[in-house]
C-alpha positions, 0 to 999 in steps of 0.5 A, a space after each residue: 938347503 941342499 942345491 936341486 936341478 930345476 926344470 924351467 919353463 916359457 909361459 906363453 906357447 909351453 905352459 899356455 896356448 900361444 895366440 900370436 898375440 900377448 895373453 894377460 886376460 884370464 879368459 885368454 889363458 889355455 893351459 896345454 894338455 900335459 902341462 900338468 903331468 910334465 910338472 909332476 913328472 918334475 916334481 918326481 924327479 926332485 927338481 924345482 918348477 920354475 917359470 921363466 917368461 918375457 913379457 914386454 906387454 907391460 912395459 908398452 902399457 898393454 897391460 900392467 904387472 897386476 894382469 901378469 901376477 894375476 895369470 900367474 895366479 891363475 896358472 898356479 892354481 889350475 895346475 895345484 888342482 891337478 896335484 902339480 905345483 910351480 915353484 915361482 914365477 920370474 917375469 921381464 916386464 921389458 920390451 926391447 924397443 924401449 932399451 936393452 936390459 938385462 933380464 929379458 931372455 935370451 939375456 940370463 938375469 931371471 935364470 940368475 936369480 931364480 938359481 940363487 934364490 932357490 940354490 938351483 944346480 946346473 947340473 941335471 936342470 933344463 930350460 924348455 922353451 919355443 924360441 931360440 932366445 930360451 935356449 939362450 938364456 939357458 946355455 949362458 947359465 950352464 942349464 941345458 937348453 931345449 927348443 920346442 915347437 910352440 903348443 906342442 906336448 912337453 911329455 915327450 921331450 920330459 921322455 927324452 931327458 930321461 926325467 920319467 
């Protein structure tokens, strides 16, 4: 298999609505408008689609890991409707309260292994997210890092990159 860029995405306020609070219900779920179009768009361009979210919830018994798998599910299957397909889905079920570890962003242990399994080059990869730690976790990785405004469109900045 030869090595691909990969566009790498925060769940919650890129992907899906952020609501201010932990989404793990289906009916909770929102994906944004062109979330679709901007996964085609790099899927086009050849890259790995891969999810990268910190989901602490589970660890302070909100929900469990079954409720964050079955949204990914879910978003998995809205965006395969529209002809758009995730690559995979790595979660930090920590919470910061409870310790430090490793693979919550900003730390870089999910971009890690997501580019060792998937045999994902720096090079031309990106991680888009809406808070600085995304950014973070990019950058430490050697991925370019872009910081969006919560809720806001993901074409645009796909635009930018030069990716459509």
């Amino acid at each position: 298999m030869s090595r691909r860029s990969a566009l790498f995405l925060d769940r919650d306020g890129v992907m899906n609505r952020e609501r201010g609070r932990h989404t793990w219900r289906l009916e909770d779920v929102e994906l944004l408008p062109d979330v679709a179009e901007a996964v085609r768009a790099g899927m086009r361009h050849g890259s790995r689609i891969i999810v990268v979210s910190n989901q602490s919830g589970v660890q302070l018994g909100l929900y469990t890991k079954a409720d964050v798998e079955r949204v990914h599910v879910y978003l998995h299957d809205l965006l395969a409707k529209a002809g758009a397909r995730i690559d995979a889905f790595f979660y930090c079920p920590h919470h910061p309260s409870k310790g430090r570890c490793l693979c919550r962003k900003p730390g870089s242990l999910l971009l890690e292994k997501a580019m060792a399994r998937y045999e994902i080059r720096t090079e031309g990869s990106v991680m888009i997210g809406d808070r600085e730690r995304d950014v973070q976790a990019a950058e430490a990785v050697g991925v370019k890092g872009v910081l969006v405004m919560a809720n806001e469109p993901l074409m645009p900045v796909l635009r930018a990159l030069g990716w459509t």
